[in-house]
Chimera marker file (.cmm) of the C-alpha trace (Angstrom):
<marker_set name="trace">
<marker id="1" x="0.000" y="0.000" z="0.000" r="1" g="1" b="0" radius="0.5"/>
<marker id="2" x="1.665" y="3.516" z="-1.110" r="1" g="1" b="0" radius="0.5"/>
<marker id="3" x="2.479" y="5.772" z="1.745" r="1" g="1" b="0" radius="0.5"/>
<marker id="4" x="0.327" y="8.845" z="1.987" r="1" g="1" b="0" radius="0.5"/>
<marker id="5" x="2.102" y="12.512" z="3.025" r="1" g="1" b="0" radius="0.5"/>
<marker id="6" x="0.993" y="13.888" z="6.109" r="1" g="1" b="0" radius="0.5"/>
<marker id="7" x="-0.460" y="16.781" z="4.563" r="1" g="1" b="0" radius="0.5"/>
<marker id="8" x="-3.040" y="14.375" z="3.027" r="1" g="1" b="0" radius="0.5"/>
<marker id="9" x="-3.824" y="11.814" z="5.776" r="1" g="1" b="0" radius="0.5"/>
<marker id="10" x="-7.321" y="11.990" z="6.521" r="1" g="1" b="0" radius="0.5"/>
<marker id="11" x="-8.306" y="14.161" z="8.995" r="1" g="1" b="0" radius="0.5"/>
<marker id="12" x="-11.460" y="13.388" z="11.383" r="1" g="1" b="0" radius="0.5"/>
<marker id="13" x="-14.579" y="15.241" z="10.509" r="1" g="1" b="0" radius="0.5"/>
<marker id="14" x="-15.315" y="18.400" z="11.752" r="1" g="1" b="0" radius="0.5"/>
<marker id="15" x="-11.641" y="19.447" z="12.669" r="1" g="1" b="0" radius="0.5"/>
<marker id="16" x="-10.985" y="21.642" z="9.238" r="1" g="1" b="0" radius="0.5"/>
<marker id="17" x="-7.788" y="21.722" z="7.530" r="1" g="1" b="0" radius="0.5"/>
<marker id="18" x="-5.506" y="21.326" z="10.051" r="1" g="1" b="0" radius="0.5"/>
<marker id="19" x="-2.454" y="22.743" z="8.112" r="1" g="1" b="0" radius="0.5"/>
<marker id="20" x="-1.359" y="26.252" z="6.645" r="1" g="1" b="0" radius="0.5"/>
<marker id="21" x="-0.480" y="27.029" z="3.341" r="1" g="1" b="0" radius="0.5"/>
<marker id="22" x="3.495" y="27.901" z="2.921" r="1" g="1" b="0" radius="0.5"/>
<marker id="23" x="3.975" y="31.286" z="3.327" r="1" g="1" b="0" radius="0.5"/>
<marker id="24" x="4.600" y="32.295" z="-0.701" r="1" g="1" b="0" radius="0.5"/>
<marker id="25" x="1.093" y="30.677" z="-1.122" r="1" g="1" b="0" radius="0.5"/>
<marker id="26" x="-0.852" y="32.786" z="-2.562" r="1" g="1" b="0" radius="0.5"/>
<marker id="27" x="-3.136" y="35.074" z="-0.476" r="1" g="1" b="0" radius="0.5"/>
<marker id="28" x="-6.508" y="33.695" z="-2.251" r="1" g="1" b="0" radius="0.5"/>
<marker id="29" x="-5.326" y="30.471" z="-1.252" r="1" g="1" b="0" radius="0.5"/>
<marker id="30" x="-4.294" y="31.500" z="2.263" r="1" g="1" b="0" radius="0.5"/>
<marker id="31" x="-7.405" y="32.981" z="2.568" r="1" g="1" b="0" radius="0.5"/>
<marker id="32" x="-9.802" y="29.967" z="1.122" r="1" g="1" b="0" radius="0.5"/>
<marker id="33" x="-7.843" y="27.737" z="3.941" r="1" g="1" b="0" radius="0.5"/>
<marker id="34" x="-8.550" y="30.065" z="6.927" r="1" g="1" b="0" radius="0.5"/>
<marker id="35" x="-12.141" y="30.254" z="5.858" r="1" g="1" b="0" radius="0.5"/>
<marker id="36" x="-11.920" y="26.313" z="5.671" r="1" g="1" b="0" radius="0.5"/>
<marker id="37" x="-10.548" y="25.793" z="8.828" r="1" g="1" b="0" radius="0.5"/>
<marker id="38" x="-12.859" y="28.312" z="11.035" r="1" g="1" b="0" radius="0.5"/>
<marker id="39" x="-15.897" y="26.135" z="9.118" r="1" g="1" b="0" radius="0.5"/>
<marker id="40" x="-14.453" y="22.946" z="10.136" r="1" g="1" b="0" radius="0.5"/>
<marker id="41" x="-14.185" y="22.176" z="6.844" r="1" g="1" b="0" radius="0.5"/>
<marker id="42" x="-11.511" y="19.123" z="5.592" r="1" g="1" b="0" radius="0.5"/>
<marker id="43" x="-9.309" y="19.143" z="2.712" r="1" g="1" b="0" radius="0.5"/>
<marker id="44" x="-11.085" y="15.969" z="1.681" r="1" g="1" b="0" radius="0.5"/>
<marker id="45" x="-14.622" y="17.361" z="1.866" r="1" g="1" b="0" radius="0.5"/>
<marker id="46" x="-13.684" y="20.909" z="0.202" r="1" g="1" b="0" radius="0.5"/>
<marker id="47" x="-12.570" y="18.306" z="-2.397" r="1" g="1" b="0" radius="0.5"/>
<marker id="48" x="-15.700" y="16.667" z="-2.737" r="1" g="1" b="0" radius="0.5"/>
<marker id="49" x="-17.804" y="19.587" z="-1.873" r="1" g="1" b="0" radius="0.5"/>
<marker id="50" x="-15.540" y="21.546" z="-5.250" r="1" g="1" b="0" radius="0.5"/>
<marker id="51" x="-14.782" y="18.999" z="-7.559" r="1" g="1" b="0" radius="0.5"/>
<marker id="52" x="-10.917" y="20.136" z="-7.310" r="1" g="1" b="0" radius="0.5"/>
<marker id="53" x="-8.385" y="17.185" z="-6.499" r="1" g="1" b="0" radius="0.5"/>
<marker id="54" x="-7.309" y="17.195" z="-2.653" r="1" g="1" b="0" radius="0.5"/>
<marker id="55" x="-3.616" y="17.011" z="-4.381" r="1" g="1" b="0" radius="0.5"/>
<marker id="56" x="-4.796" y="20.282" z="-6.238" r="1" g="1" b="0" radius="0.5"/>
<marker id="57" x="-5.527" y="21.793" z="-3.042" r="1" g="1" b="0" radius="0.5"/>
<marker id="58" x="-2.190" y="21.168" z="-1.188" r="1" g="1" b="0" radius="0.5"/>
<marker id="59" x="0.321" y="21.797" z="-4.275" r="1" g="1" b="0" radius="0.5"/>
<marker id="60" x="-1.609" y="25.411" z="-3.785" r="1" g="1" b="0" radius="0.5"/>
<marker id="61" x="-0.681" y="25.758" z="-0.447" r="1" g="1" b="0" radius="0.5"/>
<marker id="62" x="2.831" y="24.322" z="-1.244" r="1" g="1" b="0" radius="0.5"/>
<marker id="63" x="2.498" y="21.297" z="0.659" r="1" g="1" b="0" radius="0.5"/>
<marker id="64" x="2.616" y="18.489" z="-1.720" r="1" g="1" b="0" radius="0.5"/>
<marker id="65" x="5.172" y="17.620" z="-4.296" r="1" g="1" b="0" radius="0.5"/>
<marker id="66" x="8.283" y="18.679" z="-2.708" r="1" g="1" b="0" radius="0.5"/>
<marker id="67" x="6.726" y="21.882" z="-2.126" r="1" g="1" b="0" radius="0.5"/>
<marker id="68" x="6.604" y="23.189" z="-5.188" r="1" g="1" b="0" radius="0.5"/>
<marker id="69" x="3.201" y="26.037" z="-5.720" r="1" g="1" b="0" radius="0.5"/>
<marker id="70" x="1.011" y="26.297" z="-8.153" r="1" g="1" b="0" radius="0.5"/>
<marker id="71" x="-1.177" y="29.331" z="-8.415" r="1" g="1" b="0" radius="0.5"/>
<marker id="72" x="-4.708" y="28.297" z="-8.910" r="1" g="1" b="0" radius="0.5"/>
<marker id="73" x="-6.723" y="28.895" z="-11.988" r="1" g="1" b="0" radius="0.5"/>
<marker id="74" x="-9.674" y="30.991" z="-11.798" r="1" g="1" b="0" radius="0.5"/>
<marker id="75" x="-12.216" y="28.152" z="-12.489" r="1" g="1" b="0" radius="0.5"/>
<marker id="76" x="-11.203" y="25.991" z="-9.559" r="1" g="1" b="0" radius="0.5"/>
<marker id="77" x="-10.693" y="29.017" z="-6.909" r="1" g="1" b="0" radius="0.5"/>
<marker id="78" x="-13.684" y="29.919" z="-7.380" r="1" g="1" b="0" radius="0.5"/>
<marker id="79" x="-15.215" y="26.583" z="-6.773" r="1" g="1" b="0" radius="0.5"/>
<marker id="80" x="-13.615" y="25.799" z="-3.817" r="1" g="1" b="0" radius="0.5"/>
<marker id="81" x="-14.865" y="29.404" z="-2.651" r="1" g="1" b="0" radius="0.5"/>
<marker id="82" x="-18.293" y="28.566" z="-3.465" r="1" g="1" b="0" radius="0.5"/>
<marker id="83" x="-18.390" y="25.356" z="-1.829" r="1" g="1" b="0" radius="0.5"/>
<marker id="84" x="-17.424" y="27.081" z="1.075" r="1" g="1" b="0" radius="0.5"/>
<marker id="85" x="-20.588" y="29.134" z="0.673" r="1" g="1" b="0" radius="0.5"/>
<marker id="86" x="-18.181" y="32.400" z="-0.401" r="1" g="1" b="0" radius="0.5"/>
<marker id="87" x="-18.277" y="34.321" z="-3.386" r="1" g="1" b="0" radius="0.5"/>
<marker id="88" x="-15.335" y="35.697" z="-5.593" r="1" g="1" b="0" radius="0.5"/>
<marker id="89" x="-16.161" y="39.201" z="-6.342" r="1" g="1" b="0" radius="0.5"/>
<marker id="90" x="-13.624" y="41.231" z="-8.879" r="1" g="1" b="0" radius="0.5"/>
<marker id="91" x="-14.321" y="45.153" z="-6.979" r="1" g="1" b="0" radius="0.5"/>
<marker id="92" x="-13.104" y="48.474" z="-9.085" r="1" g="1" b="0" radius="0.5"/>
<marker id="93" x="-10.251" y="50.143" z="-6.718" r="1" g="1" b="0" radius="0.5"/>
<link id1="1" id2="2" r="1" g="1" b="0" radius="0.2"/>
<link id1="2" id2="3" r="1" g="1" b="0" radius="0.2"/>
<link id1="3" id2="4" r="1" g="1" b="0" radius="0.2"/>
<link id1="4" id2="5" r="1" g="1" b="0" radius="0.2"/>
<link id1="5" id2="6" r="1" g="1" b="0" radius="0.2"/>
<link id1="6" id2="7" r="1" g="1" b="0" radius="0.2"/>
<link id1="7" id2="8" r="1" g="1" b="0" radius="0.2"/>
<link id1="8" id2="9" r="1" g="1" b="0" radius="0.2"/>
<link id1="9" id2="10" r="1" g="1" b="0" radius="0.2"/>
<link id1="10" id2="11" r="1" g="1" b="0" radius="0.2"/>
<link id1="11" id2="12" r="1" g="1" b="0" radius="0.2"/>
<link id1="12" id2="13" r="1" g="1" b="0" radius="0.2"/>
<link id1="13" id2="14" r="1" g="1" b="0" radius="0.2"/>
<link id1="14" id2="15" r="1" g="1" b="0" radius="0.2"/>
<link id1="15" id2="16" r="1" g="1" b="0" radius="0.2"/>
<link id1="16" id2="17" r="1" g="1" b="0" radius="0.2"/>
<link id1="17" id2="18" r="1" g="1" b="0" radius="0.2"/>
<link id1="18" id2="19" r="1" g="1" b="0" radius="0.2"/>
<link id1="19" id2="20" r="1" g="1" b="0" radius="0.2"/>
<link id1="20" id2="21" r="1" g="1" b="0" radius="0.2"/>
<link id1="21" id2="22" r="1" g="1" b="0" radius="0.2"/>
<link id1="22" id2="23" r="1" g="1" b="0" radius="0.2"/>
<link id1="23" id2="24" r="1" g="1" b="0" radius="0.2"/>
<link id1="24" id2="25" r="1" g="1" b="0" radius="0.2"/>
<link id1="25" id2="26" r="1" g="1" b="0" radius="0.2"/>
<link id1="26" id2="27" r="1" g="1" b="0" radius="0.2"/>
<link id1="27" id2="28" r="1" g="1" b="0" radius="0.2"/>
<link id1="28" id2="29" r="1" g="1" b="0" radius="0.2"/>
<link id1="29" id2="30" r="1" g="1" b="0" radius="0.2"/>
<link id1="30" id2="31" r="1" g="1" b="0" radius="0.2"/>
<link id1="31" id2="32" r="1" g="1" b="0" radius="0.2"/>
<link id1="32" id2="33" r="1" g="1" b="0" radius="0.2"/>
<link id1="33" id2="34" r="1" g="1" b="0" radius="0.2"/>
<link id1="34" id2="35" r="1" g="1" b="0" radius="0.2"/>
<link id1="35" id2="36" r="1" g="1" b="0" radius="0.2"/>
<link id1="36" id2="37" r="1" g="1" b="0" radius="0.2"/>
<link id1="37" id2="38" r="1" g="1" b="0" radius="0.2"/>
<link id1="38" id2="39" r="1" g="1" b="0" radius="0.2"/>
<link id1="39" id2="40" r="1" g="1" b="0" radius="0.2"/>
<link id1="40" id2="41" r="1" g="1" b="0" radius="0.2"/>
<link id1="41" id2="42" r="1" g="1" b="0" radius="0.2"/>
<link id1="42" id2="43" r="1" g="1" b="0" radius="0.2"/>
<link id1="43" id2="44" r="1" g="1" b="0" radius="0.2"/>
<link id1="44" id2="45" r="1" g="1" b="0" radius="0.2"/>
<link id1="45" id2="46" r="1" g="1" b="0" radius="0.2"/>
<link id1="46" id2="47" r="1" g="1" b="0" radius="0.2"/>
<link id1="47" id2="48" r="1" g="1" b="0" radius="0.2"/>
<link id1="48" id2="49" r="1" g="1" b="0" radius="0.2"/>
<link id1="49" id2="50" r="1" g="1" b="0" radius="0.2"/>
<link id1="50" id2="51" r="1" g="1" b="0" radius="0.2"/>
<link id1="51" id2="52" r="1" g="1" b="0" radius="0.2"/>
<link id1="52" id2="53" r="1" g="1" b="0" radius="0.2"/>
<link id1="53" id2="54" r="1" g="1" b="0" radius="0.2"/>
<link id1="54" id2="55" r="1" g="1" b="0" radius="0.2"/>
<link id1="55" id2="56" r="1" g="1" b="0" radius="0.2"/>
<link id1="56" id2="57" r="1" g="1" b="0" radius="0.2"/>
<link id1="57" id2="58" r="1" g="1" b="0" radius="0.2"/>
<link id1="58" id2="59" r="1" g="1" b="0" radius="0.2"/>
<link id1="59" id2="60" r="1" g="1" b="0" radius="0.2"/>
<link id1="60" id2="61" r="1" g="1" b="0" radius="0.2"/>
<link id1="61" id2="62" r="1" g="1" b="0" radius="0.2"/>
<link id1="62" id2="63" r="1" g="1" b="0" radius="0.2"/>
<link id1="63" id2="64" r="1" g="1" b="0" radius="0.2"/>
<link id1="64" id2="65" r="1" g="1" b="0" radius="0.2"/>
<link id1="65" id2="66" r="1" g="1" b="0" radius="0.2"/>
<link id1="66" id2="67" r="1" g="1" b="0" radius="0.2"/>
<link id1="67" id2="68" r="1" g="1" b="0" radius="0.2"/>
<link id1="68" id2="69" r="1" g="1" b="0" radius="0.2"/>
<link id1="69" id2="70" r="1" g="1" b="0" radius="0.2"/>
<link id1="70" id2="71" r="1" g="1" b="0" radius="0.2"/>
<link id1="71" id2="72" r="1" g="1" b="0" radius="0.2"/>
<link id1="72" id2="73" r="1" g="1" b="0" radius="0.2"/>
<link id1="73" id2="74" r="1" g="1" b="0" radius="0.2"/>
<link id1="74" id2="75" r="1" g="1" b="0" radius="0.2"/>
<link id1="75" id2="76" r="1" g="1" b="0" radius="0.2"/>
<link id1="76" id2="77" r="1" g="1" b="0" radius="0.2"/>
<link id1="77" id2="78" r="1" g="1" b="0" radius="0.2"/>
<link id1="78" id2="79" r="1" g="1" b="0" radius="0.2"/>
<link id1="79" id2="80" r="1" g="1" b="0" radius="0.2"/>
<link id1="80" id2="81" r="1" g="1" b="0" radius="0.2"/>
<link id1="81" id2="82" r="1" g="1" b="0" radius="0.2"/>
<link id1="82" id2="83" r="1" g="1" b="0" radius="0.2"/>
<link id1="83" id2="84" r="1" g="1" b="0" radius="0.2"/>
<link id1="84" id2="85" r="1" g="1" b="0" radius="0.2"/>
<link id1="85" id2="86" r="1" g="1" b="0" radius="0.2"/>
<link id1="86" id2="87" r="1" g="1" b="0" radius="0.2"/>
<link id1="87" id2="88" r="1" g="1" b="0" radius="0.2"/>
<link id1="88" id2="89" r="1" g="1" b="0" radius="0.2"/>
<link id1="89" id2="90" r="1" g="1" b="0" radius="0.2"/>
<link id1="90" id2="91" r="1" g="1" b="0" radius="0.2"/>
<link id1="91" id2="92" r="1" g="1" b="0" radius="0.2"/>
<link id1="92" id2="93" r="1" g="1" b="0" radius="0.2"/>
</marker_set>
């Protein structure tokens, strides 16, 4: 059986993401894990709850692959937003 990271272990329900994005994550991403976290929301039910890859998730935050981060596109940020119940709103300055 492979080995899983321990960024992707699975984490019991109702505890949220229990880790935090590196700190060159980037700040959409910081902020989609806060909001995750104070919900109690896992990485593995934002997953299900989005349709984006748990994998997807942590190479965001930098905590998969060696940490290596990969901004998100548009399209799945702003379903992991809405499956928090959160809207992505572009605002003139």
């Amino acid at each position: 059986m492979p080995r899983q990271s321990n960024s992707l272990k699975r984490r019991p329900r109702g505890k949220g993401i229990g880790v935090n994005p590196h700190p060159s994550a980037h700040p959409l991403v910081k902020q989609l894990f806060a909001i995750a976290k104070q919900q109690g929301v896992s990485a593995e039910e934002l997953s299900s709850r989005s349709g984006v890859y748990t994998s997807t998730l942590m190479i965001w935050a930098g905590l998969y692959r060696n940490g290596k981060i990969t901004n998100p596109t548009i399209g799945n940020l702003v379903a992991a937003f809405n499956a928090l119940g959160c809207e992505l709103v572009v605002k003139g300055r």
